[in-house]
C-alpha positions in Angstrom: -5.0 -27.8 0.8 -6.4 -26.5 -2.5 -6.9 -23.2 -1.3 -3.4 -22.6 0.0 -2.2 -23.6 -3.4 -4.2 -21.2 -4.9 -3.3 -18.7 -2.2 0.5 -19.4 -3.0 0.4 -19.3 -6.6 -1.2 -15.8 -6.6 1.3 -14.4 -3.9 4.1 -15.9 -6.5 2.3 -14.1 -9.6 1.9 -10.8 -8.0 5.3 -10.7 -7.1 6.7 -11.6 -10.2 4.7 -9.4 -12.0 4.5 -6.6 -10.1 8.8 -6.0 -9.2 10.0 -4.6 -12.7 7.3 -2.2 -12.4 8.1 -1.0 -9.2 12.3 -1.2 -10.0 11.4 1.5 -12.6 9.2 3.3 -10.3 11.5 3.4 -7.8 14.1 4.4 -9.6 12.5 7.4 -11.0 11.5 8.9 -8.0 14.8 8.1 -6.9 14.4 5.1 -4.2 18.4 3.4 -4.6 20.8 2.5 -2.8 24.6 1.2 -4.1 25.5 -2.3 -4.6 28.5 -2.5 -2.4 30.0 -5.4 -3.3 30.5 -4.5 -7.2 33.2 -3.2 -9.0 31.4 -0.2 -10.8 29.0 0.1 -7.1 25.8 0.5 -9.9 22.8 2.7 -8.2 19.6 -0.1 -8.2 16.2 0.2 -6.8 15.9 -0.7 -3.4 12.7 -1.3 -0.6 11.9 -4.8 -3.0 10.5 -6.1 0.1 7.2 -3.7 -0.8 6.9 -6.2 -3.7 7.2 -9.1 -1.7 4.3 -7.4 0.8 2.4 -6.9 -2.1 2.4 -10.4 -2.7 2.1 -12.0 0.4 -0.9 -9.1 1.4 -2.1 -11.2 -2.0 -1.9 -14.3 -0.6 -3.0 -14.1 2.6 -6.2 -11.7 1.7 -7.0 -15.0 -1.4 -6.5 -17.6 1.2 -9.3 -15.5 4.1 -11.7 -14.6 0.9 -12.0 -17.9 -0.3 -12.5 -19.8 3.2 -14.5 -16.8 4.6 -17.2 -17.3 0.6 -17.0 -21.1 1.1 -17.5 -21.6 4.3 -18.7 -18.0 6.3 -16.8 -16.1 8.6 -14.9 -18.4 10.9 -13.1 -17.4 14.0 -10.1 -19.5 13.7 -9.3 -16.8 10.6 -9.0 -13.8 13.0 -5.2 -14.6 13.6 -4.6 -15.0 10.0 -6.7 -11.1 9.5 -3.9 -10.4 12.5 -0.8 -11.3 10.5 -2.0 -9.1 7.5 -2.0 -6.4 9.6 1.1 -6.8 11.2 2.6 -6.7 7.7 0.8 -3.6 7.0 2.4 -2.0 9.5 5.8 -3.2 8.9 5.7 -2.7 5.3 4.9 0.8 6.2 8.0 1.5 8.5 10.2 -0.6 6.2 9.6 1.8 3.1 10.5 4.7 5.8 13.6 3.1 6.1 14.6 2.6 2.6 13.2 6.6 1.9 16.1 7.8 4.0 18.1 8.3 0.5 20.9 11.0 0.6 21.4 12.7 -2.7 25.3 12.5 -2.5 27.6 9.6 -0.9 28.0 9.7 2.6 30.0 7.4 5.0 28.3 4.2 6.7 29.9 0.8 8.2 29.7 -0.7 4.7 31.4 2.0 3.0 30.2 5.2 1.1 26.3 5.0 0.2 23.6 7.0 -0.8 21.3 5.4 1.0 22.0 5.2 5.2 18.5 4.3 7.0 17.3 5.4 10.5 20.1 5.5 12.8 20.2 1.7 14.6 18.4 2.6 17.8 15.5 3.4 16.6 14.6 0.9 14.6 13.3 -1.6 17.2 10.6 1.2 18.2 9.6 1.2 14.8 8.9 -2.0 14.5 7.0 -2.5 17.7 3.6 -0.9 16.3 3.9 -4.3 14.3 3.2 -6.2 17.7 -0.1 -4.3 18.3 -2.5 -6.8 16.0 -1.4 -10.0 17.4 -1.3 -8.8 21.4 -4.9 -7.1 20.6 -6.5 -10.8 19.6 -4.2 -12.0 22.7 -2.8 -14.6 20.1 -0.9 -17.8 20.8 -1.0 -19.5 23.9 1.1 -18.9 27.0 2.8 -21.7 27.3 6.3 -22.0 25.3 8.3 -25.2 24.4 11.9 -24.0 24.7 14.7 -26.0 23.2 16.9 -27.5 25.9 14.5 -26.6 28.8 10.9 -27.7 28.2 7.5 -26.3 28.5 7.4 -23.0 30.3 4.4 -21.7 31.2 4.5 -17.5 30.9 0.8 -16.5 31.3 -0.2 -12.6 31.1 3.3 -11.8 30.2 3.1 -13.8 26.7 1.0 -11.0 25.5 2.5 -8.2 26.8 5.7 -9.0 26.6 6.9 -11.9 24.7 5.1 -11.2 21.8 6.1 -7.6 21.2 10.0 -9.2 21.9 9.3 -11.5 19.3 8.7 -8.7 16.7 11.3 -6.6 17.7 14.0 -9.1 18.1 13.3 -10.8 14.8 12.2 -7.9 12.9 16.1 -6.6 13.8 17.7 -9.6 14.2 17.2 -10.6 10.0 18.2 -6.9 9.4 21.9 -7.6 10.4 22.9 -10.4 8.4 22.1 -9.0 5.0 24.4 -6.8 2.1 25.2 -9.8 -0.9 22.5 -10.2 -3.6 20.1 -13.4 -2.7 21.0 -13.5 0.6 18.0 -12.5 2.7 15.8 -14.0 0.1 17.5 -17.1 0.0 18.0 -17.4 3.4 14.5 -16.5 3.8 12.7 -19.2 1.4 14.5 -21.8 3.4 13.4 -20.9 6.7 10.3 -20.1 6.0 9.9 -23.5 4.1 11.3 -24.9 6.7 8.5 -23.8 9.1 5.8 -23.8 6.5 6.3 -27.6 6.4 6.6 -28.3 9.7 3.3 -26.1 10.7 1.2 -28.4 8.1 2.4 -31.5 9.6 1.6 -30.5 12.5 -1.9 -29.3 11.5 -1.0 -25.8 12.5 -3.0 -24.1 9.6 -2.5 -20.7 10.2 0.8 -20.6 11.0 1.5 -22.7 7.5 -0.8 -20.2 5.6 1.6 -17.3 6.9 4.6 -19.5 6.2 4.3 -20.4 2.6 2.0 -17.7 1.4 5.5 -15.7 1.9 7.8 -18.8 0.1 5.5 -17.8 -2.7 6.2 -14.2 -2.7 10.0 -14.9 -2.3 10.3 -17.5 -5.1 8.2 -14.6 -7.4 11.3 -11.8 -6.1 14.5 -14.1 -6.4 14.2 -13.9 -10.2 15.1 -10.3 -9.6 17.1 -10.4 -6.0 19.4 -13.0 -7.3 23.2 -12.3 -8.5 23.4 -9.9 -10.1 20.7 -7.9 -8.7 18.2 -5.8 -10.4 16.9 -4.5 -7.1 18.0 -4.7 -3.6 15.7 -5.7 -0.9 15.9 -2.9 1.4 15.3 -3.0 5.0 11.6 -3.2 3.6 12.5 -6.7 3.5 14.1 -7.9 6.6 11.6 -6.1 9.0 9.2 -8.2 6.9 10.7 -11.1 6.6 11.4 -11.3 10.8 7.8 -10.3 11.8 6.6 -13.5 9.1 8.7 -15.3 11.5 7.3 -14.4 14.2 3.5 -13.5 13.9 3.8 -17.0 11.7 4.9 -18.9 15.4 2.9 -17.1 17.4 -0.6 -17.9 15.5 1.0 -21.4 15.2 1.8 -22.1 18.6 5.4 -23.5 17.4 7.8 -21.0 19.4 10.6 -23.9 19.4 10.4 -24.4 15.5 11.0 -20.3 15.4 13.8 -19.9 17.7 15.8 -23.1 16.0 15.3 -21.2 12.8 16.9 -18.3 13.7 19.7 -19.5 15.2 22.2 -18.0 12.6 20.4 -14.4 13.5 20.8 -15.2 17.5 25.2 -16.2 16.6 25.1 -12.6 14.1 23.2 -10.9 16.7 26.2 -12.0 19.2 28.8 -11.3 17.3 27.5 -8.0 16.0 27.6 -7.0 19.7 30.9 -7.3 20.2 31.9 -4.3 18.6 28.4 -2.3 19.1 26.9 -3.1 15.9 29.4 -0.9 14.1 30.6 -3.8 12.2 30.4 -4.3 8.2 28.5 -8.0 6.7 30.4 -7.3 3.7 34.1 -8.1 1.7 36.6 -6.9 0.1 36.9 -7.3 -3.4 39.8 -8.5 -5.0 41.0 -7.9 -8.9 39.9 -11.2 -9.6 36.1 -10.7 -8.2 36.3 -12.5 -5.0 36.3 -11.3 -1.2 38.5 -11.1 1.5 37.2 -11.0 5.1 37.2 -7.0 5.6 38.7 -7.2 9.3 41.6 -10.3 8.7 41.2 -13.3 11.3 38.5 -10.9 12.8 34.9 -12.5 12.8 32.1 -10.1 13.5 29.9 -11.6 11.1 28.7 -15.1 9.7 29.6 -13.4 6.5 33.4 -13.5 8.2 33.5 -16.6 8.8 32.5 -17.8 5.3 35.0 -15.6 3.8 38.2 -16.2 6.2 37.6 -20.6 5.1 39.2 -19.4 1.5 38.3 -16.6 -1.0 34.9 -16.2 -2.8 32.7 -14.9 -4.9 29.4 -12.7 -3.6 27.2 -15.6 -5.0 29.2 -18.0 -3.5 29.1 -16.6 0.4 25.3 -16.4 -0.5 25.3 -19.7 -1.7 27.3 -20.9 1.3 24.9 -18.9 3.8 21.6 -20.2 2.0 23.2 -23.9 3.0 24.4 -23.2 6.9 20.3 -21.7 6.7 19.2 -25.3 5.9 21.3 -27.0 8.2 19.6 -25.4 11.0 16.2 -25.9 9.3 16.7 -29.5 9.5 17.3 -29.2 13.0 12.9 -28.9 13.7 12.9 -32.3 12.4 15.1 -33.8 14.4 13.3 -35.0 17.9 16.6 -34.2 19.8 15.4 -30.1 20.2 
């Protein structure tokens, strides 16, 4: 347990201390995007989720030295050496997203923006390279508890298949409900302490290692991610954030826990499909600094939803998101799923 603390604290220190260095870097070399849902739409460094890599590449690389100097290299650390590299990777393609910066404003779903990303189809093949490390070490175990239906049992095709899936789908799936400052990180700390906890109760070391070694890095970038922003987190962020989720279940064996978590992905994911993705996450703003739903009675977004129960603020739809996350955290608790 000592070790993990350690391991946390330095993924927290190397975020925090690291981020305003790298929001001035990135803003001279001209890594920004707007931030949409202000008045004045101010230019701010974006790809923050390189800082939170940073840290959690800290955390987890602390957390193997120190077992691997106390005690020799062990075995049962290979899946953890598997996680760091899937973050490699997807820290890589992530800061390809954000570098797709145009140097004048051009149309996107949210609005006029400078910076528009890889076109939506290929994004999933991007982050499938990310799947490589944990189907190499054949990680997990085949058998899944699913919520509702029990232990399945899905033999070669958990490898191959389910765990590529899981990369992809959660990788993307984070990257559509995103666009008000805090949100993904917010969101993101409570899920991810959500699962952190449950993986240490159930003695599911690595998988809690994975978990909280990110909370760490998170808590270290709200300082700067929270309203009003001093950077945004970029899609360098999201793709991170959803393959923690997922290389953290797989090298935990706790599927169930995952899926429950990102239940409010699976509804965006749903409703995003309605229209073909081409819906926005974001509002209108008002004179007075609140937001209106942008399509009426319309819901194509959880952000929709939040916004057509009665005017608010940015902070306060983040606010309100952060809480809906923790209410379906609570669900891996309850011995009903």
């Amino acid at each position: 347990m000592e070790i993990l603390i350690v391991s946390v604290l330095a993924s927290f220190v190397i975020t925090f201390f690291v981020t305003p260095y790298f929001i001035r870097f990135l803003q001279a070399v001209g890594i920004v995007g707007l931030d949409l849902q202000k008045r004045d739409k101010p230019e701010l460094a974006t790809s923050g989720g390189i800082c939170v890599a940073f840290g959690v590449l800290t955390g987890l690389l602390t957390y193997i030295g120190i077992q691997t100097f106390i005690w020799g290299a062990q075995e049962w650390l290979i899946p953890l050496l598997a996680v760091t590299s899937s973050v490699l990777i997807v820290m890589f393609v992530g800061l390809l997203d954000d570098l797709n910066v145009k140097l004048k404003r051009v149309k996107t779903k949210e609005g006029h923006n400078i910076r528009v990303g890889f076109p939506q189809w290929i994004k999933p093949l991007l982050t499938l390279p990310a799947a490589i490390p944990l189907m190499a070490i054949s990680a997990g175990v085949s058998s899944m508890a699913i919520p509702f239906v029990g232990p399945v049992h899905f033999g070669i095709l958990y490898p191959l298949l389910l765990i590529p899936l899981g990369i992809v789908g959660a990788s993307n799936m984070v990257n559509l409900l995103a666009g008000f400052n805090g949100l993904e990180t917010g969101m993101g700390l409570v899920y991810l302490l959500g699962l952190g906890i449950s993986a240490l109760q159930n003695y599911r070391i690595s998988g809690a290692v994975t978990f909280l070694v990110t909370c760490g890095a998170l808590i270290g970038f709200l300082k700067y991610n929270w309203y009003p922003a001093k950077i945004l987190p970029g899609d360098s962020l999201t793709y991170l954030l959803g393959s923690i989720v997922a290389s953290g279940v797989v090298v935990g064996n706790m599927e169930r826990n995952g899926i429950i978590v990102m239940l409010p992905f699976i509804i965006e994911f749903f409703l995003k499909l309605r229209v073909r993705f081409n819906a926005s996450c974001l509002g209108k703003l008002r004179e007075d600094g609140k937001l209106d739903p942008p399509y009426g009675r319309k819901i194509y977004s959880l952000t929709h939803a939040v916004m057509n129960l009665r005017p608010l603020t940015e902070k306060q739809v983040t606010l309100t998101l952060i809480l809906v996350q923790a209410l379906f955290v609570v669900l891996v608790f309850l011995p009903i799923f």
